[in-house]
N, C-alpha and C positions, 0 to 999 in steps of 0.2 A: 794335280795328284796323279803318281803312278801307279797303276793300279794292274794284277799280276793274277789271275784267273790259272785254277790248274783245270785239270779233268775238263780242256776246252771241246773234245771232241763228243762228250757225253750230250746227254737231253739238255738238263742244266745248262752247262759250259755253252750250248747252240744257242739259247735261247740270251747267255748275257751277252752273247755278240750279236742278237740283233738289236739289243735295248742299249748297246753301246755305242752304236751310231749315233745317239743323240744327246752324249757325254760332253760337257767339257773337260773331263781329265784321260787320260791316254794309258788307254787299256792295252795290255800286252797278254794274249792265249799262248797258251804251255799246254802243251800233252807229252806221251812218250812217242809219236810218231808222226810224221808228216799227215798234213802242212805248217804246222804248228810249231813255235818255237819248243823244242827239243829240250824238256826237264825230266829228270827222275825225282821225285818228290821223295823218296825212298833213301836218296843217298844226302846225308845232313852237310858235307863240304858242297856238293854241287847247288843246294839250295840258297848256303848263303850266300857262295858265290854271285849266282843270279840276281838275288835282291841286293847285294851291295853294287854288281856291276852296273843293275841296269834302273837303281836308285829307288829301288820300290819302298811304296808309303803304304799300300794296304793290298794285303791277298785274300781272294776272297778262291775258296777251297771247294771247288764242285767234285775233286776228283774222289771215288771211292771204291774198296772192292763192296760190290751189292749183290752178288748170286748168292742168296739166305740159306740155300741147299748144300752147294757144291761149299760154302764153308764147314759144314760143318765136317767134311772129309777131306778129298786135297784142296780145300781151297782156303784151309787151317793158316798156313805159313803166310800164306798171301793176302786173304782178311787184315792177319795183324801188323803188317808191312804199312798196307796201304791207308787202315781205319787208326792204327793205334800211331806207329813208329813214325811213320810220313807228318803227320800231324804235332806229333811232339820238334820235328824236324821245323815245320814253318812256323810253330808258337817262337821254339829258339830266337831262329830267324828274324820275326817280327818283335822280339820285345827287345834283343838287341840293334834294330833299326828305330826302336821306339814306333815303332806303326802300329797298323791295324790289323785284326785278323778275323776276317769272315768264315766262318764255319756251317759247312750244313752237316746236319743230324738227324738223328729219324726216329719215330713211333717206335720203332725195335726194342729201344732203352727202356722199355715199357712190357710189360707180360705176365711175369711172374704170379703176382696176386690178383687172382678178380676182381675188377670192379665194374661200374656201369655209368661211370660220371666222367666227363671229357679231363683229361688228364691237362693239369697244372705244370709250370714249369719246376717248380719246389718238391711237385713227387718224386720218392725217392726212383732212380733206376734198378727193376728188376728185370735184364734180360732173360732171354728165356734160352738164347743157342752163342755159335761163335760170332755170329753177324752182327747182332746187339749189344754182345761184352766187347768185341774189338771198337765200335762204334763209340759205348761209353769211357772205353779208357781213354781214345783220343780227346773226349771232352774233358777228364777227367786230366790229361798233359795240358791242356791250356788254362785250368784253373790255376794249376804247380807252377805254369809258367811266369804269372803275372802279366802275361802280356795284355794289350787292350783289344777287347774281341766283342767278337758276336757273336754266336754258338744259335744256331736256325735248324729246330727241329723240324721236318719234316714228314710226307706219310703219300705213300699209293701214289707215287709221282707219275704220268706221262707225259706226253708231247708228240710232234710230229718226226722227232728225230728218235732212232735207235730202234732199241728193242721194248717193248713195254706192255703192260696187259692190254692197254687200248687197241692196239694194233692188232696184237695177239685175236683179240675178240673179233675183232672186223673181219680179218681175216676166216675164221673158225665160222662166226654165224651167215658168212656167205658161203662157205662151198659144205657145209654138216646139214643136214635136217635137223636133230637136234645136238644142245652142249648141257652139260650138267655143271653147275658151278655152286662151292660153297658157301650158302647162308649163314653161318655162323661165325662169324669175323666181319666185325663192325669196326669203319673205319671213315677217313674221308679221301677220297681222290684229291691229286692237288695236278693243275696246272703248271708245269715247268716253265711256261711263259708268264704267270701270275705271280710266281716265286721271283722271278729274275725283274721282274717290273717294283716287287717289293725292294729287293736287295739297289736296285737302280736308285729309289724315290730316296732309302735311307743314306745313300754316300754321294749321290749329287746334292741334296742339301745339306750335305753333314750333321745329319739330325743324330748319327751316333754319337758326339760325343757328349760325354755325361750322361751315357745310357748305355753302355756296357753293359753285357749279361748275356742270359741265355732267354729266348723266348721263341713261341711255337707257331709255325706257321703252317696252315693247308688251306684248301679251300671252304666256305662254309657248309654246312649241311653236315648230316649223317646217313651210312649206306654199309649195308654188306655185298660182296664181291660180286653175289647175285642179283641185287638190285643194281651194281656198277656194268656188268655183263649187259644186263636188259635193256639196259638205257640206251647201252650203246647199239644196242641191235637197234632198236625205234629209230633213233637218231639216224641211223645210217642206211634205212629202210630194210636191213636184213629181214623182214617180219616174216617169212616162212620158216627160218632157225626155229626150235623151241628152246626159249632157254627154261631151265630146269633147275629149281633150287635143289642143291645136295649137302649131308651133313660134313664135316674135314675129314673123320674117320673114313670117310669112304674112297681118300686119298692120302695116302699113307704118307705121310713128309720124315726126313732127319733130325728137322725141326720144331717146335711145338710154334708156332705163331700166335701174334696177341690175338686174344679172343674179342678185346674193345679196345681201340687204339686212337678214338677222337682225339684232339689235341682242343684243346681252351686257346682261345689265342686275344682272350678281354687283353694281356699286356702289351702287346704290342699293336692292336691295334690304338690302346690310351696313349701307348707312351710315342709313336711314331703317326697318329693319326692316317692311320691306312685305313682304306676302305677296303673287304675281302668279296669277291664274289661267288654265289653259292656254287657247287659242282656242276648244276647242272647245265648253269648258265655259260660258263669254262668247258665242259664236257663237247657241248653244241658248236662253240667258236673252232675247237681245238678238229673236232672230225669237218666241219665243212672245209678247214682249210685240207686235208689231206684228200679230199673226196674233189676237192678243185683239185688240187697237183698231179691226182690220177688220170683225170679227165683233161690235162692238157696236152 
């Protein structure tokens, strides 16, 4: 199977090129800049060019606009490029190849109405800004589409690559005495290498087909941003930081973000027999390896 990875330079897209060393179908990374095979996701001729040139059976879709802020001002045009337009572009693509289409999606789709119970894949979507409505349209062009997909929510993604809160924290709770961070947005971190190990297990055994759908993946557990902050100070010995619970109000955002954004994920672990590991256990793998690569 050929298999056509966008957004290869992101957390995501890093982490399916190390799990696809162990592939036997032949994966091909796409970004819009070097070293990467060279796709605009954006331009629907150029897309299906690629997948008919280069015979693709299944795209699986890391790429996304995600700065939750900067959407909601200039980053309006470009959100819906990349979350909504791009996506209606590779459903096209893939349902006139008759393939696959791997989608990731996110907690975002989710906001609107309060609740306190891990959200379902059947709840309806209520985002809350531009990052979650452009997010759900694209889900929303692959239903229209017909094509044969996988649509993978996810939530609080990092890794060792990019930009991410993880990082962000390591950094802050080493050189600050103290950081203040928001208790009130309960969520779960997820592992980018977890995620990409799940996506790996489902298309080397081609356990998707006759399971089509959408369904939610993160790590186990439950945490607000301030118990995700602390842990990672522990973890990484920062222990002189203070970290400091604070309420959202007390950082003004353009956004309103979800207040409880668990994800349920009982369906795919039944329906794919995935095992998921808790956060914290993912949390621990994810810093010692960055805390080895520092120290080399």
């Amino acid at each position: 199977m050929n298999i056509l990875v966008t957004g290869a330079g992101g957390q995501l897209g890093n982490e399916m090129q190390l799990v696809a060393k162990h592939s036997r179908d032949s994966y091909i990374f796409t970004d819009v800049v070097p070293p990467y095979r060279q796709l605009d996701i954006t331009d629907e001729r150029a897309v299906l060019e690629a997948v008919k040139q280069w015979r693709i059976d299944c795209i699986v879709n890391c790429a996304a606009y995600t700065d939750v802020d900067r959407a909601e001002t200039d980053g309006q045009l470009l959100s819906e490029r990349l979350n909504a337009l791009a996506v209606d572009n590779l459903a096209k693509a893939m349902s006139e190849r008759e393939g696959l289409l791997v989608h990731i999606s996110t907690d975002y789709v989710f906001g609107l109405e309060p609740y306190n119970t891990p959200c379902q894949e059947t709840r309806q979507g209520t985002p809350t800004g531009v990052y979650g409505r452009t997010k759900l349209k694209g889900e929303q062009a692959i239903l229209r589409s017909g094509v044969e997909h996988l649509i993978l929510r996810t939530a609080w993604l990092y890794s060792e690559f990019g930009r991410n809160f993880l990082k962000t924290m390591l950094r802050l709770t080493k050189e600050k005495e103290e950081v203040r961070v928001v208790f009130d947005q309960c969520g779960t971190p997820t592992y980018a290498l977890d995620l990409a190990r799940a996506i790996f297990f489902i298309l080397d055994g081609r356990l998707y087909k006759g399971h089509c759908g959408t369904y939610n993946y993160s790590n186990e557990g439950v945490c607000s941003w301030y118990d995700f902050a602390h842990a990672i100070a522990q973890m990484a010995g920062n222990t002189e930081c203070r970290v400091l619970p604070c309420h959202s109000s007390e950082y003004p955002s353009p956004v309103k973000r979800p207040s409880y954004s668990v994800l349920d994920k009982t369906l795919i672990k039944e329906t794919f027999g995935l095992e998921i590991p808790h956060w914290t256990e993912s949390l621990g793998k994810c810093i010692d390896n960055i805390l080895k690569e520092q120290h080399r």
